[in-house]
C-alpha positions as CSV (number, residue, x, y, z in Angstrom):
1,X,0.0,0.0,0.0
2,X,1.2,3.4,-1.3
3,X,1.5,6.2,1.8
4,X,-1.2,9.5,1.0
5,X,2.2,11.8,1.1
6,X,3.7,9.3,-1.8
7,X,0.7,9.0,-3.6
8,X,0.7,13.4,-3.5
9,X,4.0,13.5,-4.6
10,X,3.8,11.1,-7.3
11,X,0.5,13.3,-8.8
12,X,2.3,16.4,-8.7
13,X,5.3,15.0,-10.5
14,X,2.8,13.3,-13.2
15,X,1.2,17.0,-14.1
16,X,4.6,18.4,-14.3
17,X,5.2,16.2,-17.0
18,X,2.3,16.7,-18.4
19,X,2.8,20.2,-18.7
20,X,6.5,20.6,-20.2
21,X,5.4,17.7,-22.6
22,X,2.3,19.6,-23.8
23,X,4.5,22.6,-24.4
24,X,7.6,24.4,-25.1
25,X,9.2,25.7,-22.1
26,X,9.3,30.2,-23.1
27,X,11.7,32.4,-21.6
28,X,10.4,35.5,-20.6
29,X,11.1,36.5,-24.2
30,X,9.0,33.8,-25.5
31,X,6.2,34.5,-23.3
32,X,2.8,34.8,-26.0
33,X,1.3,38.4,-25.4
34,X,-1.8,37.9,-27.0
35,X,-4.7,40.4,-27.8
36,X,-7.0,39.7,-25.5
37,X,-5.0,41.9,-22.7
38,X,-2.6,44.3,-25.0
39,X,-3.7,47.6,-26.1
40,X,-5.1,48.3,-29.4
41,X,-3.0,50.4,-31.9
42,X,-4.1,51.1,-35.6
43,X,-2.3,52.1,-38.3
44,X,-4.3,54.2,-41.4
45,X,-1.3,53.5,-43.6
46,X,0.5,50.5,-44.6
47,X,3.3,49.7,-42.6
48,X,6.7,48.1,-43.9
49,X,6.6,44.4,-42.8
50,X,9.6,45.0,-41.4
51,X,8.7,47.5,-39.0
52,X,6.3,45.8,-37.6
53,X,8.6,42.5,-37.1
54,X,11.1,44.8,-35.6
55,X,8.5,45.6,-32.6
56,X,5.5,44.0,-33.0
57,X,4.4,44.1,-29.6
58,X,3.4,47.5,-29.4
59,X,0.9,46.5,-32.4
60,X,-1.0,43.4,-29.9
61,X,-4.9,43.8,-30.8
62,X,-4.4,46.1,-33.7
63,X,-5.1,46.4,-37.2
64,X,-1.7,47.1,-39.4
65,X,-2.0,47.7,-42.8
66,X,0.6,46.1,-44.7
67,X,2.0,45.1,-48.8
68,X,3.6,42.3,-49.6
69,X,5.1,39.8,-52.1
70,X,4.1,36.2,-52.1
71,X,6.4,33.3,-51.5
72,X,4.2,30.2,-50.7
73,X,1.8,28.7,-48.9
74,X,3.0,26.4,-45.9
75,X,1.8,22.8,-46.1
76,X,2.1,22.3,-42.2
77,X,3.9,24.3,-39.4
78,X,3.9,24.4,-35.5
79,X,1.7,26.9,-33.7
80,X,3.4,26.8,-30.7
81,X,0.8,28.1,-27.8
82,X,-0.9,30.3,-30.6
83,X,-4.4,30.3,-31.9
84,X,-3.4,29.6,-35.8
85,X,-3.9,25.8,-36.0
86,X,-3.7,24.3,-39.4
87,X,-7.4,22.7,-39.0
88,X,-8.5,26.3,-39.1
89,X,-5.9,28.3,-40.6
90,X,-3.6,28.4,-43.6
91,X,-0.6,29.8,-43.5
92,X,1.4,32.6,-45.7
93,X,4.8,32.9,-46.2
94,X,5.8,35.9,-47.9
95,X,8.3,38.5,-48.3
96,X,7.8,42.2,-47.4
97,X,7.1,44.9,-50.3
98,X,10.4,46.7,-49.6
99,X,12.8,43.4,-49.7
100,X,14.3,43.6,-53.2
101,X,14.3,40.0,-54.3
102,X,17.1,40.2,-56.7
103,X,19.6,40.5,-53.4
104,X,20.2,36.7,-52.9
105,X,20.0,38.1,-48.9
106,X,16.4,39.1,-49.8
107,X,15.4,36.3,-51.6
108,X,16.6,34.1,-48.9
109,X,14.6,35.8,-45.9
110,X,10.6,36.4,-46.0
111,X,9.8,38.8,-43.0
112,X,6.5,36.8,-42.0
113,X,4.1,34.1,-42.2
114,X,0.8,35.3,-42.3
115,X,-2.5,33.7,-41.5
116,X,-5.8,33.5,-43.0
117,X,-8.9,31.4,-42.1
118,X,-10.0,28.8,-44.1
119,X,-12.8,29.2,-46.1
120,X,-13.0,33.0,-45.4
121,X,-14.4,35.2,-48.4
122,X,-10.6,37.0,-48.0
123,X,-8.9,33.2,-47.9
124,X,-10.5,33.2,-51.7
125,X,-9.0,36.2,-52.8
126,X,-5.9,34.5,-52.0
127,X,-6.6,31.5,-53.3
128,X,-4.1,30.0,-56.1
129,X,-1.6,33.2,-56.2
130,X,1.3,32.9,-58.0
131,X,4.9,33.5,-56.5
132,X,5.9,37.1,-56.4
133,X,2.0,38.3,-56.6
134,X,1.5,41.2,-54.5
135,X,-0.8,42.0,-51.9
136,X,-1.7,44.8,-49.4
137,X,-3.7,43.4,-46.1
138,X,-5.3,44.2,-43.3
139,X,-5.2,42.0,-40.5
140,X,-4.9,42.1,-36.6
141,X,-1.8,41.5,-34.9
142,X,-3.4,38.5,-33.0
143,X,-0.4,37.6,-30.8
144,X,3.6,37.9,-30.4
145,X,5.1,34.5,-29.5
146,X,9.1,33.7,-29.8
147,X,9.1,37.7,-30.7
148,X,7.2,37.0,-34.4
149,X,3.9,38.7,-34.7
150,X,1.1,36.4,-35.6
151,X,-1.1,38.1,-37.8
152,X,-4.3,36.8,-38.8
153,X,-5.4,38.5,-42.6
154,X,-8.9,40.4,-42.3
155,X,-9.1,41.3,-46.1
156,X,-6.5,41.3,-49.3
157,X,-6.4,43.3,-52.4
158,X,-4.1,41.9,-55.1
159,X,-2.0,44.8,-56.7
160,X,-1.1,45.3,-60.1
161,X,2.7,46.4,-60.4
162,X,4.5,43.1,-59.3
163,X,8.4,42.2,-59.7
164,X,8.1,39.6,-62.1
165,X,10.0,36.9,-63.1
166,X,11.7,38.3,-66.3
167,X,11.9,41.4,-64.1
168,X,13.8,39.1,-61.2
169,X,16.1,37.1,-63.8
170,X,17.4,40.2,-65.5
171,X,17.7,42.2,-62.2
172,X,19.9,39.2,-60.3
173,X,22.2,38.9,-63.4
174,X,23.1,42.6,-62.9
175,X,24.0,42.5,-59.6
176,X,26.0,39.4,-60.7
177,X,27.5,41.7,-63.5
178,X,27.9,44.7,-61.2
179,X,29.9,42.1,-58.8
180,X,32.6,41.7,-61.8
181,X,32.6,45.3,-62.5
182,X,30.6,44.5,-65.9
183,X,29.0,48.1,-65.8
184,X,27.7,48.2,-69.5
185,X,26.7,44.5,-69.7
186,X,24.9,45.4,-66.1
187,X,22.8,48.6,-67.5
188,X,21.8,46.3,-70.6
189,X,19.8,43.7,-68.1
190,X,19.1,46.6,-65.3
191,X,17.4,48.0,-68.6
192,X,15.8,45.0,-69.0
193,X,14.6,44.9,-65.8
194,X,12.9,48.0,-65.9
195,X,10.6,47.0,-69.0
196,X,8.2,45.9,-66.9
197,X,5.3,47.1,-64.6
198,X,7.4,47.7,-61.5
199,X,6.2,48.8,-58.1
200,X,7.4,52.2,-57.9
201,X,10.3,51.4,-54.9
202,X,11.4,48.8,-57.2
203,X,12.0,50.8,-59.8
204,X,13.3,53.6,-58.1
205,X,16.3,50.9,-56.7
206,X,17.1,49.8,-60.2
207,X,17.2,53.1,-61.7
208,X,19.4,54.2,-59.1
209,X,21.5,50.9,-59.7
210,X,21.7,52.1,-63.6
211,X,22.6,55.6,-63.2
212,X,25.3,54.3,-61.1
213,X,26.5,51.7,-63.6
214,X,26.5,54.5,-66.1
215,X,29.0,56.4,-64.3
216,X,31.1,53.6,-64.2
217,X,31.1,53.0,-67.6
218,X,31.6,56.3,-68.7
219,X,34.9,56.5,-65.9
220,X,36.1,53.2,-68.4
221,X,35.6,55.2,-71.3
């Protein structure tokens, strides 16, 4: 026969497991602040996507509006001690509208994963988008967990200027040019490049790049 006092102290150890195997131990920085008990702050214009991954939790509970470029969808993921479970959500990963995809240190680091609900009128508008499409959202920071904000989409309109593909290839072999000191070869795809329907901080930086190309070719000459 098991003492009372053994019989308490085995129970207690038993939940403890339970809890640390239900979830990740957080550090205070992991901690989840989530909307239900965070102020509310609104933004009336969008906001670079990296803004509001660089301090996210002054934005708990409110609506951001935001623009970005799509990467992919996620076919499964781990929501932590979030809300955004895959039975109810789909998930977003995409690049903000000022990361310049042609920089391989771009290309290789989306800001966020959004989430949408599934079959939500604004999940449709979402539906089937090709890479690079471009988007401007509004959704609710929902809630900050290993210092990411988790932001649920509350309606999307597709926009029309987009870096496209052509647009992508011909920008990425100038900066590949620009690396050899190839300045004239460089302005013939930056020219390239620009051909397209650009969004207008796009093709700001690749007009910049040119000019500056130009004046190194014209140093050669």
């Amino acid at each position: 026969m098991v003492p009372a006092q053994s019989k308490l102290t085995h129970l207690a150890a038993a939940l403890l497991c339970a809890v640390f195997t239900a979830a990740p131990f957080q550090t205070p920085a992991q901690r989840t602040i989530d909307s239900a008990n965070a102020p509310v702050a609104l933004a009336s214009h969008p906001m670079p996507l990296s803004e509001i991954c660089d301090d996210p939790a002054r934005l708990v509970g409110g609506v951001v509006r935001c623009r970005f470029q799509f990467e992919s969808e996620l076919a499964t993921w781990n929501p932590y001690l979030t809300r955004f479970g895959s039975d109810e959500y789909r998930a977003l990963r995409v690049w903000g509208d000022e990361q310049m995809l042609w920089k391989r240190e771009e290309w290789e680091a989306p800001f966020a994963v959004l989430f949408v609900r599934r079959g939500s009128d604004v999940a449709k508008v979402l539906d089937n988008a090709p890479k690079y499409a471009r988007f401007e959202i509004t959704g609710r920071v929902r809630q900050v967990f290993l210092d990411l904000p988790w932001i649920e989409i509350e309606s999307a309109q597709r926009l029309a200027p987009e870096i496209g593909e052509g647009a992508l290839l011909h920008a990425s072999r100038a900066m590949q040019l620009i690396a050899g000191r190839q300045w004239q070869m460089a302005c013939d795809d930056l020219d390239r490049a620009l051909i397209g329907n650009l969004p207008e901080s796009a093709r700001t930086e690749l007009l910049r790049l040119r000019d500056d190309c130009q004046a190194h070719a014209a140093k050669r000459n």
